[in-house]
C-alpha positions as CSV (number, residue, x, y, z in Angstrom):
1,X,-46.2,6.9,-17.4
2,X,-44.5,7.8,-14.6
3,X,-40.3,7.9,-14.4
4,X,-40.0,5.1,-12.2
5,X,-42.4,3.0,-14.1
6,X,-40.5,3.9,-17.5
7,X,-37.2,2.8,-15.6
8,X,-38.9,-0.3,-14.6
9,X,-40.3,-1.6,-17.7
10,X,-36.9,-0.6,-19.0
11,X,-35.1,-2.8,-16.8
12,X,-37.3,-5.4,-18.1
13,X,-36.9,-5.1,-21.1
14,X,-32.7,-4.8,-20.7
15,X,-33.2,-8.5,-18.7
16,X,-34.4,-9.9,-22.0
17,X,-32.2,-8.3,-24.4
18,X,-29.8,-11.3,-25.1
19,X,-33.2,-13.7,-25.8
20,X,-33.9,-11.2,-28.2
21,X,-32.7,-10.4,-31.6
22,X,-30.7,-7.0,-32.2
23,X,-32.6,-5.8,-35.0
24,X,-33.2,-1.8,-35.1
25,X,-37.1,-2.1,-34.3
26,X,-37.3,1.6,-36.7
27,X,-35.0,0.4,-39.3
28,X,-33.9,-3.1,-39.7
29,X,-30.1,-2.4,-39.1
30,X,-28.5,-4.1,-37.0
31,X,-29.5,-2.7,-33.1
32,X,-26.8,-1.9,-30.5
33,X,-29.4,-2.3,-27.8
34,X,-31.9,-0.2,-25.6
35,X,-32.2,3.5,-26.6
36,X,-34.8,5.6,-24.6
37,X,-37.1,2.7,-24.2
38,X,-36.6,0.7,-27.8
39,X,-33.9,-1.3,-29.0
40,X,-32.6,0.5,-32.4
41,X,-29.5,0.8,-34.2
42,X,-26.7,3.9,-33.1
43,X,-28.0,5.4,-36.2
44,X,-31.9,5.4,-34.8
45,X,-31.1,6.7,-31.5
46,X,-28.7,9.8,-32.8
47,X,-31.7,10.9,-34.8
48,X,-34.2,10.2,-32.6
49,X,-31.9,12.5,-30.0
50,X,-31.5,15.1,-32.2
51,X,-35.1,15.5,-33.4
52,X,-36.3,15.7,-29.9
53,X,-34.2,18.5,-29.6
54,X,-34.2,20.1,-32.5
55,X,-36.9,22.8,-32.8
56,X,-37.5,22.0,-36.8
57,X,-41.1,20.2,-37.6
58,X,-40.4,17.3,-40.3
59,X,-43.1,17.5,-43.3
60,X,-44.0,14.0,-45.1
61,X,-43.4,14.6,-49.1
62,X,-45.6,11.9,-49.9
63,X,-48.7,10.0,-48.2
64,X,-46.8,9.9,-44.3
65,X,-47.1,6.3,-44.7
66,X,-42.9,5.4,-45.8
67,X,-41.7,2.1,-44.9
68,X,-38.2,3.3,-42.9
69,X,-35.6,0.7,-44.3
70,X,-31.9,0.8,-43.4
71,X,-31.3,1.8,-47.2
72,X,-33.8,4.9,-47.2
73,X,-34.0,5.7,-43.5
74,X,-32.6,9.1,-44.4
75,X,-35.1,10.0,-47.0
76,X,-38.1,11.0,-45.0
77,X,-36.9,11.8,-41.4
78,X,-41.4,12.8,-40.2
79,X,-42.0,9.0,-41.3
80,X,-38.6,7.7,-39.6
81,X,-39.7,10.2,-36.2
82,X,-43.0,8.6,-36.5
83,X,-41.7,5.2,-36.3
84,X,-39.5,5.6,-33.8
85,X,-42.1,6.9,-31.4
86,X,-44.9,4.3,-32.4
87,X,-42.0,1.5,-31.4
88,X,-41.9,2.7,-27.9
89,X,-38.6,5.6,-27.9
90,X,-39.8,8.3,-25.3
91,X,-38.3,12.0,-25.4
92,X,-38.4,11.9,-20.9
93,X,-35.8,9.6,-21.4
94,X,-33.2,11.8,-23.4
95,X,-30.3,13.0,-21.1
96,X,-29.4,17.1,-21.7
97,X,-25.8,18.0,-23.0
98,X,-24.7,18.4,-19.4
99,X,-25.4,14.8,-18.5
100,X,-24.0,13.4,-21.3
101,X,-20.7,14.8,-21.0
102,X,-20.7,14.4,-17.1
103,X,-21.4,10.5,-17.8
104,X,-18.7,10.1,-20.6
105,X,-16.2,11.9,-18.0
106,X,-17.2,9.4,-15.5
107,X,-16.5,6.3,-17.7
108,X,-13.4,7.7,-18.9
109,X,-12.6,8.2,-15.3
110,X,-13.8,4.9,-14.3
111,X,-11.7,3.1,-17.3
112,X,-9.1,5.0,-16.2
113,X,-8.8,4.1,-12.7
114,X,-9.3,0.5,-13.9
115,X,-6.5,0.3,-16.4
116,X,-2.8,0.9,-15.0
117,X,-0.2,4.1,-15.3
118,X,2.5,2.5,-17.7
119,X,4.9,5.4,-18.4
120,X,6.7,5.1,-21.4
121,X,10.8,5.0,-21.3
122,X,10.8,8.7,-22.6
123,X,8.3,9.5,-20.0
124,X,10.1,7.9,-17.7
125,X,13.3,9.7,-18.5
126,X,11.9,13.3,-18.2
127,X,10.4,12.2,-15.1
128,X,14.2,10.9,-13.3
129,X,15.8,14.3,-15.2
130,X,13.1,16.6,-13.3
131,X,13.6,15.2,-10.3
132,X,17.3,14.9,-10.4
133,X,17.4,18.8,-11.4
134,X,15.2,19.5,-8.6
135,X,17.8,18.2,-5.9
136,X,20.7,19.3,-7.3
137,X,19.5,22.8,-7.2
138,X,16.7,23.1,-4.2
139,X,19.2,23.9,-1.3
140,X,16.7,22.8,1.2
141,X,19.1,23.8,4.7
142,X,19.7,26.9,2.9
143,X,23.8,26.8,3.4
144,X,24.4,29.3,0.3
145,X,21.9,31.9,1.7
146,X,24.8,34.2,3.6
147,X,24.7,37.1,2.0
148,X,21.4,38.7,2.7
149,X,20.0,42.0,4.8
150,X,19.5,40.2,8.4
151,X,15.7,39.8,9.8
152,X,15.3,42.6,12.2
153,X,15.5,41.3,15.7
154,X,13.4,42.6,19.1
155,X,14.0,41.7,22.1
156,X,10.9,42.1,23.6
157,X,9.5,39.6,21.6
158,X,12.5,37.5,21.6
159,X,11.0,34.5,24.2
160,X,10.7,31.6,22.6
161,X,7.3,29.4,23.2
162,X,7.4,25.8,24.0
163,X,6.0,23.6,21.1
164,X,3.0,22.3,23.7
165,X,2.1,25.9,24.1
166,X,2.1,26.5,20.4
167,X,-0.4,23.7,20.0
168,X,-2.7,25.2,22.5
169,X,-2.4,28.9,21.4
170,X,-2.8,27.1,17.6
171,X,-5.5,25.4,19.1
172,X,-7.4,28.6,20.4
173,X,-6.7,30.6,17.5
174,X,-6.4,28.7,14.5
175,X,-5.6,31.9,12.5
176,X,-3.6,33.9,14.3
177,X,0.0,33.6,14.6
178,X,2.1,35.7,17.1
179,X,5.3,37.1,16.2
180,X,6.9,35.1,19.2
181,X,5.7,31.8,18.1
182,X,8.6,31.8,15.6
183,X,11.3,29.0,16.7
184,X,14.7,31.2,15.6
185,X,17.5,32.5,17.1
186,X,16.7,35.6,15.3
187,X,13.0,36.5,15.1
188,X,12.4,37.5,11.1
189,X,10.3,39.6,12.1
190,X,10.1,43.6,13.8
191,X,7.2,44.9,14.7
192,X,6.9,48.3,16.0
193,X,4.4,49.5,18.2
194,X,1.7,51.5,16.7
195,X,2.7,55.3,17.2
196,X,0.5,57.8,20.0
197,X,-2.8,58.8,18.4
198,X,-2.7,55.9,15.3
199,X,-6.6,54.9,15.7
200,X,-5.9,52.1,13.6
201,X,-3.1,50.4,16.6
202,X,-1.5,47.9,14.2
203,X,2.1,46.5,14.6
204,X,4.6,47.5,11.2
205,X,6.0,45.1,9.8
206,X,9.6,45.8,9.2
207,X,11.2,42.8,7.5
208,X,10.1,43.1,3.9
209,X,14.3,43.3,3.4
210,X,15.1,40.5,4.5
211,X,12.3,38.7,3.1
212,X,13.3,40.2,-0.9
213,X,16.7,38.8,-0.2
214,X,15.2,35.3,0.6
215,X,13.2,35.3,-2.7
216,X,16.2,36.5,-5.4
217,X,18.2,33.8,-3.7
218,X,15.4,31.4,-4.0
219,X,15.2,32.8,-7.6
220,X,18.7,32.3,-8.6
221,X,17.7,28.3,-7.6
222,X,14.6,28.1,-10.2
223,X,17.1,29.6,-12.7
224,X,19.6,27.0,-12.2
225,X,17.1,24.5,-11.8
226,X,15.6,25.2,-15.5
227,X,19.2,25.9,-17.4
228,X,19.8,21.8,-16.2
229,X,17.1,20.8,-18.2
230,X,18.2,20.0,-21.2
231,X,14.7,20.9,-23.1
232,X,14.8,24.2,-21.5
233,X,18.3,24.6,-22.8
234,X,17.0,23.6,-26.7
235,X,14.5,26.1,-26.3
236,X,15.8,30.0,-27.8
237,X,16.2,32.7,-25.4
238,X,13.0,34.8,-25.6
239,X,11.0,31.2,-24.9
240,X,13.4,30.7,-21.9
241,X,12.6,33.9,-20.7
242,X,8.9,33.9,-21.0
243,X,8.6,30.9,-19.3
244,X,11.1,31.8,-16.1
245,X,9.0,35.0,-16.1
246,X,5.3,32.8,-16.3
247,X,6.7,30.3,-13.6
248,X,9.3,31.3,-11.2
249,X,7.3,32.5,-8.7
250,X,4.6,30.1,-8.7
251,X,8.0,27.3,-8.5
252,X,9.6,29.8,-5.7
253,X,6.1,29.2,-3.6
254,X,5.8,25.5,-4.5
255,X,9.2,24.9,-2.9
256,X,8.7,27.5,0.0
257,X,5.6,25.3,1.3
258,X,7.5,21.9,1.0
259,X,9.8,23.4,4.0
260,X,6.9,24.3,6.4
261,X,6.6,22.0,9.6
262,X,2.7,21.0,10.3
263,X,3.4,20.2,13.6
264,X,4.8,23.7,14.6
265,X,3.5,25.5,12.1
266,X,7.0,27.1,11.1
267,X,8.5,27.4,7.5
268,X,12.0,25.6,8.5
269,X,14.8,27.5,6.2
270,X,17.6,26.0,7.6
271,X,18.8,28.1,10.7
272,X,16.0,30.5,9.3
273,X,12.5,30.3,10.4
274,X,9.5,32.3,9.8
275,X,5.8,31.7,11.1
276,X,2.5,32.8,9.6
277,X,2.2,36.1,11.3
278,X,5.7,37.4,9.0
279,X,3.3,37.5,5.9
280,X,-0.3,37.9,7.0
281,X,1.1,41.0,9.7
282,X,3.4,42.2,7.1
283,X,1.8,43.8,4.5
284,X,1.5,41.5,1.9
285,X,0.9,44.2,-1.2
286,X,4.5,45.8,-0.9
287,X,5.9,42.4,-1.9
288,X,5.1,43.3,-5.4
289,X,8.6,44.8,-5.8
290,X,9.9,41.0,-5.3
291,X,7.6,40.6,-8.6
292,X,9.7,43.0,-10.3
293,X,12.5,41.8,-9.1
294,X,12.1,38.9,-10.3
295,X,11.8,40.2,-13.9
296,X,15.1,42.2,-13.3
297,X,16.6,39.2,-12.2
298,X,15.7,36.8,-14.9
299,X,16.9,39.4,-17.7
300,X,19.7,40.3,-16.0
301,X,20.6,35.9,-15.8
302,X,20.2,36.3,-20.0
């Protein structure tokens, strides 16, 4: 038989299902429904699974004529396999691991789409503390950020660009940012013409100062941030540690993004504003030493 034919007859059979009894067609028990073409019991259709896929050949110990009961269905599993092909169970119809998991994933997906988020009080609770610990310590017009090496300035790339001809040079190159596009009074960024005979012709970036300075203070936030926690506080000093040192600057990031403007395409530090080309023209490895300073910093905090 063909697939669609098997899935056809199936669907039959599944439209007559409630006229019918649910008795395990193999071994009497009481069926839970249709299992790869037969209605049989959870029992029936485990086995049947597993000695489809199983490479072990069952042997008959007596006369391979046993009468598969619910009481003795266990005893000889060639006569139980027998039956349950003779009442119509077909191997095609046997899903692989894969499938089985992706289909319980689904309904548990589906049940819980269907069933509504009820937080518990405690939940509820960590929730509100997170959040309040997250504005009280996210300084998001960066006020306390004064004492910090300034961004080098240039003023031959010190014109500002009007926020239509962003758009269209965003528009044209989607990529690209140029130093200039940067909406400051200060650009963050100095880039120094390539030097006479450098094949290579690429701007320096000249900023990476400034841009540690931004970090530690953004650093000395997360710490705050985490010692107003009150589970953080519980937890001994070498755990407080480990996890500052697993998650600040994944946090640090998190909270850099949240100030960047879609529209203009400008990460909006209070007065301070930095466009795309300050990390992707800037040579992105030598901000490792932020890395380690951020493991300085948090040891030095404890």
């Amino acid at each position: 038989l063909s697939t669609v034919a098997i899935l056809t007859e199936l669907q039959g059979k599944l439209e007559k299902e409630e006229d019918e009894p649910k008795v395990c067609k193999v071994c009497g028990d009481k069926a839970t429904g249709y299992h790869f073409n037969a209605m049989t019991c959870e029992g029936c259709k485990g086995f049947f699974r597993r000695a489809m896929k199983g490479p072990c050949k069952f042997r008959c110990p007596f006369q391979n004529n046993c009468v598969i009961t619910k009481s003795n269905r266990r005893q000889c599993q060639s006569c139980r396999l027998q039956k349950c092909l003779s009442t119509g169970m077909l191997k095609e119809l046997i899903m692989s691991d894969e499938a089985v998991e992706k289909r319980r994933m689904l309904i548990q997906r589906k049940r819980m789409a269907e069933e509504p988020s009820v937080l518990s009080q405690e939940q509820a609770a960590i929730i509100q503390e997170l959040l309040d610990a997250h504005k009280k310590t996210f300084d998001t017009t960066f006020s306390g950020f004064i004492k910090f090496r300034p961004p080098d300035c240039d003023e031959r790339i010190s014109s500002q660009l009007s926020l239509e001809s962003y758009k269209k040079d965003k528009a044209d190159n989607p990529v690209e940012c140029h130093p200039s596009h940067c909406y400051t009074a200060c650009i963050p960024g100095h880039y120094e013409e390539a030097e006479p005979g450098n094949s290579k012709g690429k701007a320096r970036f000249t900023n990476l100062p400034h841009i540690a300075d931004l970090s530690t203070y953004m650093i000395q936030q997360i710490i705050k941030y985490a010692k107003v926690l009150r589970f953080f506080r519980s937890l001994n000093i070498e755990n407080q540690i480990s996890l500052l040192k697993g998650a600040t600057f994944e946090i640090v990031q998190m909270r850099f993004n949240m100030l960047f403007n879609e529209e203009t395409g400008i990460w909006e530090c209070g007065s301070l504003k930095y466009c795309l080309s300050d990390a992707l023209r800037g040579e992105y490895h030598r901000l490792k030493s932020v890395l380690k300073a951020i493991h300085q910093h948090t040891n030095r905090e404890h």
